[in-house]
N, C-alpha and C positions, 0 to 999 in steps of 0.2 A: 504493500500500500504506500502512494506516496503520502509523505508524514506535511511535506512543505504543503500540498494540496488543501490538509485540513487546516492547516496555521497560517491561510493565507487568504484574502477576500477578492472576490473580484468589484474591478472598479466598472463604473457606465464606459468605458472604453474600452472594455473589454482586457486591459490588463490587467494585473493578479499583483498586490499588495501583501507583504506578510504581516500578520495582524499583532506580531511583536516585534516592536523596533529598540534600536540602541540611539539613544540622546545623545548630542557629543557639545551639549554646551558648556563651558566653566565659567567660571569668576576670571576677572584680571589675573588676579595673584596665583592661579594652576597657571602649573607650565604649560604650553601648547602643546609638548611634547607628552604630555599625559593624555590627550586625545587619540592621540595614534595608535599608543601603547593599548588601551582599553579596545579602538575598533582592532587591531590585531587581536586581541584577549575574545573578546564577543563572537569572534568571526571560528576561531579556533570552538566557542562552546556551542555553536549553532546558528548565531545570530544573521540573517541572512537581507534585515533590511538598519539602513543606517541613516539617522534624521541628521542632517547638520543646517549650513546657515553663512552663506558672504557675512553677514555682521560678528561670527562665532572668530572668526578670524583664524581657524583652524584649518583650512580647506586644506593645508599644502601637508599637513602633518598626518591627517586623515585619509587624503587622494595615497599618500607614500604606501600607508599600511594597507591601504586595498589593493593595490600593486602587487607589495609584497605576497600579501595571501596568494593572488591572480598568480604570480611567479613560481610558487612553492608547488600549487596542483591543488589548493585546500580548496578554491573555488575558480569558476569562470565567470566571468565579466554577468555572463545572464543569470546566474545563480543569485546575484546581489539588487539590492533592490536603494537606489539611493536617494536621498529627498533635500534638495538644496532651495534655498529663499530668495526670493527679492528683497533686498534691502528699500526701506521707505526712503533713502535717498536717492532712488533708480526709477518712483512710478512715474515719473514722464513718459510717455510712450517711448520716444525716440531713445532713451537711455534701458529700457528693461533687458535687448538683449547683450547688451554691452555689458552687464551686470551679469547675466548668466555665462556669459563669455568666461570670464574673469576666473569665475569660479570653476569651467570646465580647466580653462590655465591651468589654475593652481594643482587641482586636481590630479591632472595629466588625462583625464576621461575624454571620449568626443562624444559623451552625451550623459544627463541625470534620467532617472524613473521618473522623476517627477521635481516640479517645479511650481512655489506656490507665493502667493504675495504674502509675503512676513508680518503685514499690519495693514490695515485699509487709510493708514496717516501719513498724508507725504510731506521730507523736511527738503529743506535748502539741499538741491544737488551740488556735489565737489566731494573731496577725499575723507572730509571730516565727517562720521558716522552716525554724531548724534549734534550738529555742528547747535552754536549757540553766539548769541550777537553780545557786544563787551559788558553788560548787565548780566551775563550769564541765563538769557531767557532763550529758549530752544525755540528754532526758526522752522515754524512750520508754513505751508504750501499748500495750495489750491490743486486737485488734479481730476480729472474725471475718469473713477474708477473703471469704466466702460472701454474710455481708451487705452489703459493699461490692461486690460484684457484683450482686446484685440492682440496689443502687442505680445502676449503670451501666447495667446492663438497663433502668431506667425513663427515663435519659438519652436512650437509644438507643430507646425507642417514644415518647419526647417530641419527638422530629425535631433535638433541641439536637445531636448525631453521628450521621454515618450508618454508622458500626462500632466496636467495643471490644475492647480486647484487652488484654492487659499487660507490663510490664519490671522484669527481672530476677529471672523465678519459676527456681526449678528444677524439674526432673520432678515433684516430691512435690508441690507446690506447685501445678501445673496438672492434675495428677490429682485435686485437692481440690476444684477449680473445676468439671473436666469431671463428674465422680461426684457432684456437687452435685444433691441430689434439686429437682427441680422446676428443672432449667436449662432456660430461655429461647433464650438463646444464648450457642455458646460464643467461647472469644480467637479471633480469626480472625489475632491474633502474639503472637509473646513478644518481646521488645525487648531485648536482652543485649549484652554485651560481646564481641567476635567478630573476630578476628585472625589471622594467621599463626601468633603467640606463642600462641595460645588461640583456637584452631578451632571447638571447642564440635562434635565429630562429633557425639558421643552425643547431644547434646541435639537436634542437628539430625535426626539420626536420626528421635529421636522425633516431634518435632517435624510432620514430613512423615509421619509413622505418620498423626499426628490429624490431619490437616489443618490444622496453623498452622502460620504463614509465620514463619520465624526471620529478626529484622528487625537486620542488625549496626551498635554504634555502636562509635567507636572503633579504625575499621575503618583508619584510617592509626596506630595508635599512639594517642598520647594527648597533648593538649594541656597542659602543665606548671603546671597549678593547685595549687602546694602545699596549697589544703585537700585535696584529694584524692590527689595522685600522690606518691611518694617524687622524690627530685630525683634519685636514681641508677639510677634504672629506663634501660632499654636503648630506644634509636631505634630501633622499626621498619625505619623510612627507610632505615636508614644498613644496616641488613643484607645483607651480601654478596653472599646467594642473588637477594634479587629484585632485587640491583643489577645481577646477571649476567645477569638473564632481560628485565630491563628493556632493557639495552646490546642481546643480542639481538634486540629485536621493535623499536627503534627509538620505546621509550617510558618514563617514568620510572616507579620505584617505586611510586610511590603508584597511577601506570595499571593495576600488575599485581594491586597490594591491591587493589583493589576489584574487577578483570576476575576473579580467583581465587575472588569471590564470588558474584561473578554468577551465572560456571556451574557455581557449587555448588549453586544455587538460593536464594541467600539476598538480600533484598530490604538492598543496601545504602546506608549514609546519609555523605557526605564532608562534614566540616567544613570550611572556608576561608572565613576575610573579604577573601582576596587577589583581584582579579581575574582576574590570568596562572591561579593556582592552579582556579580557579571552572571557568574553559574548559579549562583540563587534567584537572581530574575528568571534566569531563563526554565527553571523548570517549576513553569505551572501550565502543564501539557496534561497532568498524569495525577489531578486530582478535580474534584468540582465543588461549587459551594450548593447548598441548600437553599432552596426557595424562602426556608426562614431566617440562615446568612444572610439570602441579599437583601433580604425586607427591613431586616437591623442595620444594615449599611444603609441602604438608601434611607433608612433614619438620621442617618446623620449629619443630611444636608443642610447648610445654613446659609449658601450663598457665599460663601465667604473666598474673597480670589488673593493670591498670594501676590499674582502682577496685575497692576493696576494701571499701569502705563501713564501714570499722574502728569509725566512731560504733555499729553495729548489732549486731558480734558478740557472741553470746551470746542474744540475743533469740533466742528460739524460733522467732520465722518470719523469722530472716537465713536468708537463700540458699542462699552460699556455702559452707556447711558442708556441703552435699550435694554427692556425686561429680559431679553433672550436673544 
């Protein structure tokens, strides 16, 4: 039987997604070279789809250790499944494949799985990633989401991706997209925040209405990047409920986070540079939760988001001001 068939979703284009991915973002202060080291690690445990990101600033340490694998015999080019972003300094039309370009570079790839816009918020295009005017206020940009899809569209019949899709739209936002006169083709995902703490039903709901796959990051809690996270935000981890569900099935927390996703239907992504951590993601194949596991889980939603993207609010097309 193939085993990757069951662990894998098919997308509305008919390509096939593995429905557990390796995260490869850090903080500043990890080495970059701890990215590599982990997609070597992953790749070696089974891991066979890999989320990265032009803003991750990883690409070249990432691209090296897929190579490698590709060199050794542990895998071929089609065996891997890779998800790289648009950076929000790239949605101009005219600039998105130049962006995907970059990152094929680094890579050394002549093409990604998939290719998805990283925020629906566009800033000041130039080299600077989160650029900011001498006040220290982040320069955001007018763009027309519509036309930055097209320009994906043209990625995606230039052979540079073989799918597109996006992160962190809300309903209103992929209704824009889908209702888009003269669409080509549509997100075959939306890429969100997705937790215990923040379920994201509705949106999953929807989601599975149009045929796209709700793809979760985040999906253990959140790595402690003070540009991003508040420092007193709450452990997933450490939460009681799935410490008691974990003790019962004879697995840890983090197995049940992401096993909770799974058979929600949601195509999950686990970050780790640990090794122990890497083989502990990846086996939750070979157990299942209880219809009254999940019901205790899904108790525990509060709405609550680890990224808030607070540089963004007020922008017209931030997200999170919509209920889902």
């Amino acid at each position: 039987m193939d085993l990757q068939g069951m662990r894998s979703v098919q997308l509305s284009d008919g390509h096939r997604m593995p429905v557990l991915g390796l995260g490869t973002y850090a903080p500043a202060d990890v080495p970059k070279s701890k990215a590599g080291e982990a997609t070597q690690m992953a790749i070696d445990v089974g891991f066979r789809h890999i989320d990265a990101a032009y803003f991750y600033e990883n690409e070249e340490e990432v691209g090296e250790a897929i190579r490698a694998k590709m060199a050794d015999g542990t895998v071929r080019r089609e065996d891997l499944f890779y998800t790289t972003k648009l950076w929000v300094t790239f949605l101009q039309p005219h600039l998105v494949r130049q962006c995907l370009e970059r990152s094929l570079k680094k890579l050394g790839l002549d093409y990604v799985d998939l290719f998805i816009i990283h925020m629906p918020v566009a800033m000041k295009p130039g080299e600077e990633l989160l650029p900011q005017d001498a006040s220290g206020n982040f320069l955001l940009e007018q763009v027309d989401l519509c036309q930055t899809w097209e320009a994906l569209e043209s990625c995606k019949d230039a052979g540079l991706t073989r799918s597109i899709g996006v992160s962190n739209f809300s309903r209103k936002q992929l209704e824009m997209i889908l209702s888009k006169p003269g669409l080509k083709y549509k997100p075959v995902c939306n890429q969100v925040e997705c937790h215990p703490y923040l379920n994201q039903q509705k949106l999953l709901d929807y989601c599975k209405s149009r045929d796209i796959i709700l793809v979760a990051y985040s999906a253990l809690g959140s790595h402690r990047d003070p540009r991003w996270i508040k420092r007193d935000c709450p452990f997933l981890l450490e939460e009681p409920v799935l410490k008691a569900i974990a003790k019962k099935h004879g697995r840890s927390p983090a197995q049940v986070a992401l096993r909770y996703q799974l058979q929600r239907g949601v195509v999950v992504l686990a970050k780790s540079f640990s090794e122990k951590r890497i083989k502990e993601n990846f086996q939750v194949f070979d157990f299942e939760l209880t219809p009254e596991d999940m019901k205790a889980i899904d108790g525990l939603n509060r709405n609550f988001r680890y990224i808030r993207m607070d540089f963004a609010i007020g922008d017209p097309n931030y997200p999170f001001a919509d209920e889902y």
